[in-house]
C-alpha positions in Angstrom: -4.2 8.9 16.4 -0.4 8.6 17.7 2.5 8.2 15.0 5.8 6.3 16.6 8.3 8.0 14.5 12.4 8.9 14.8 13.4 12.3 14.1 15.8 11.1 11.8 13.9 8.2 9.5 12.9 9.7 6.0 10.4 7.2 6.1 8.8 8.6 9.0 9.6 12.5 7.0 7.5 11.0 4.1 4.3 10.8 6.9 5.0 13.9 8.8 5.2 16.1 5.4 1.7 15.1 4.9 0.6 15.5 8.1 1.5 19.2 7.8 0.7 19.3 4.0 -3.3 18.1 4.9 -2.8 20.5 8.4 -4.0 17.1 10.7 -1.4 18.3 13.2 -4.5 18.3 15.4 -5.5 15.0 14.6 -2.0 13.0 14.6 0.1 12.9 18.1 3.8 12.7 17.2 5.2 10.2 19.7 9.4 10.4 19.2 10.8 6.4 20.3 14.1 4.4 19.7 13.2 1.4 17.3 17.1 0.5 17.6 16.6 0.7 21.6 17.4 -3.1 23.2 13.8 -3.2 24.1 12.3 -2.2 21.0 9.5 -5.2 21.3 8.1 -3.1 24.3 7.8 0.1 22.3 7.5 -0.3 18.7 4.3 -2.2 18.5 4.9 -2.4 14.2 5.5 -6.8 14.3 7.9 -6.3 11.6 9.7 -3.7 14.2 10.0 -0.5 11.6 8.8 2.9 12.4 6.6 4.4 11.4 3.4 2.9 13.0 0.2 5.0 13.0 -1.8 4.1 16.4 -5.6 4.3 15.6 -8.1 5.6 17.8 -9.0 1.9 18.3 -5.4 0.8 19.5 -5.1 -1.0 15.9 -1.7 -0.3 14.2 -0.7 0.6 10.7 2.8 0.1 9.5 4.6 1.0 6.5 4.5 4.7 5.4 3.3 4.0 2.0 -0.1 2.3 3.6 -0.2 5.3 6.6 0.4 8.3 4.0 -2.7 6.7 2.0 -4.5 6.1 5.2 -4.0 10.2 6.6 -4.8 10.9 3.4 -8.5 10.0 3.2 -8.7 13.2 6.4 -8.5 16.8 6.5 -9.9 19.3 3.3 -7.1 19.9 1.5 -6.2 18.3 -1.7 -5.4 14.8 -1.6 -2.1 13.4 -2.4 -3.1 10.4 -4.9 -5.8 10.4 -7.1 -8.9 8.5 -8.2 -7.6 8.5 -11.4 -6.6 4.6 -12.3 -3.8 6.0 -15.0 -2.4 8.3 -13.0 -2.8 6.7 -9.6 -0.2 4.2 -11.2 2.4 7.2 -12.0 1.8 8.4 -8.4 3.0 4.9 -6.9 5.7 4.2 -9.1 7.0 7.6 -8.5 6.6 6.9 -4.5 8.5 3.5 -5.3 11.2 5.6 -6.8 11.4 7.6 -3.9 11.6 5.1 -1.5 13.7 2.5 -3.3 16.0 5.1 -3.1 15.9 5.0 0.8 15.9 1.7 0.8 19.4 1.6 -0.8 20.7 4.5 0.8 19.9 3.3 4.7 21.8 -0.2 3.2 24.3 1.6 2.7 24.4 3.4 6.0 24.0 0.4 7.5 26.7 -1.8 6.3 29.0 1.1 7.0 28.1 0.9 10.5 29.5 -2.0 10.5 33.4 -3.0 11.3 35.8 -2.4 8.0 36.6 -6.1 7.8 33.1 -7.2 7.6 32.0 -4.7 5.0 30.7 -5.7 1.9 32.4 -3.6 -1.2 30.3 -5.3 -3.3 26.6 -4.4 -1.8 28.3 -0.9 -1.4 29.0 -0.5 -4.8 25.4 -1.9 -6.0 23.7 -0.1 -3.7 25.2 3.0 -5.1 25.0 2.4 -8.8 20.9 1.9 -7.8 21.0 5.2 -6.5 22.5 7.0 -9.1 20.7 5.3 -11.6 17.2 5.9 -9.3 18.7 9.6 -9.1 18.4 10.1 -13.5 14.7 8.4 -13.2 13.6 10.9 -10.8 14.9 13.8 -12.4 13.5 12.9 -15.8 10.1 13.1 -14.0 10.8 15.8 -12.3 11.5 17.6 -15.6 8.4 18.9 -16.5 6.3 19.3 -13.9 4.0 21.2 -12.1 4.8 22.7 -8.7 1.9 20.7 -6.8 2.4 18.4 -4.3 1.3 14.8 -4.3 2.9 11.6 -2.8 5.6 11.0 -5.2 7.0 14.1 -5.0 7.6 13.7 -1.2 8.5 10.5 -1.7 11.2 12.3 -3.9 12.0 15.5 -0.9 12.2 12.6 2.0 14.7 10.5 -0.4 16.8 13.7 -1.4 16.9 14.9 2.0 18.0 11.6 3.1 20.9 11.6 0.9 21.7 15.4 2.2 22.2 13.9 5.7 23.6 10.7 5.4 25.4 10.3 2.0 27.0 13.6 0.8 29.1 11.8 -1.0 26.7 10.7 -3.2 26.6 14.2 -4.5 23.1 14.6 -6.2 23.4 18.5 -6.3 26.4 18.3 -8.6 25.7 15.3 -11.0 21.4 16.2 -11.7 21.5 20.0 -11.5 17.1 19.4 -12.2 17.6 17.8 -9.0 19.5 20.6 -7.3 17.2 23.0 -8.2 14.0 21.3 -7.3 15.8 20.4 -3.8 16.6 24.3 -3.3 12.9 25.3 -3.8 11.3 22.5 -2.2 13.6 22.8 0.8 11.9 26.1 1.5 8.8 25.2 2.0 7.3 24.9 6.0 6.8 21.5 5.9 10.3 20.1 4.5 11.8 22.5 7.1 9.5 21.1 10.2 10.7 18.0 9.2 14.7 18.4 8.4 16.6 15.9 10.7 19.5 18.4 11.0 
């Protein structure tokens, strides 16, 4: 199997944690590529353009890193991330949602500020934010007493906090959810969040 991936996506993070997490570094390729490049039709082969895609062994693709994390999930002998457990599958996806709605608003807003000053939207900005921060109490609520196991949502949760590390300082997680903080300090230890830091 080959994963297309950038350095720098915290989608892309999300997959490579687990990758590391279920030890399938022998199993998974990690192919580095440009999906911004001009000819991004020629080396992204994801239709919808995003990275990550997961390359099967049959040249089929898989795109989206919720569906590739549940995919690379079903290999390996370590413990899986999810959980037959209808009840608390549930909590496991809604916490992953968390995590990556929280990317979703944060590369908006990275986005948009790419663009020039006059075409900048205060308005999506400010929104955008007020998600996060609002995304950033929800997570640390559920963060607040739990276990130090490792399952999707909660590297749903590193790849979105880690995200926010590198592109939105600003945003200042460390200093408004101190749960949050702390959890980020510990977690930010372990081998396979710093395999995967873009810095």
């Amino acid at each position: 199997m080959k994963l297309l991936y950038s350095h720098t996506s915290p989608y892309a993070r999300k997959v490579r944690i687990l990758i590391l997490e279920k030890r399938l570094q022998d199993r998974v390729d990690l192919i580095s590529i440009d999906s911004l490049a001009q000819n991004w039709e020629d080396t992204v082969p994801n239709p919808l353009g995003k990275i990550p895609a997961l390359v099967l062994d049959d040249k089929s693709i898989l795109f989206d890193s919720p569906v590739i994390c549940e995919y690379l999930d079903s290999f390996g002998d370590s413990s899986s991330m999810f959980t037959d457990d209808p009840v608390k599958r549930i909590k496991l996806l809604s916490a992953q949602a968390l995590g990556d709605g929280i990317l979703d608003a944060a590369f908006s807003i990275v986005m948009e500020r790419n663009r020039p000053a006059t075409q900048q939207s205060e308005y999506w900005l400010n929104r955008w934010e007020t998600v996060i921060n609002r995304a950033l109490e929800a997570m640390a609520l559920e963060l607040k007493d739990t276990n130090d196991n490792l399952d999707i949502g909660k590297i749903s949760f590193i790849s979105a906090l880690g995200y926010l590390d590198f592109r939105l300082p600003n945003i200042q997680f460390r200093t408004k959810q101190p749960i949050l903080s702390k959890w980020w300090c510990e977690l930010s230890e372990r081998e396979s969040v710093r395999l995967t830091s873009p810095d």
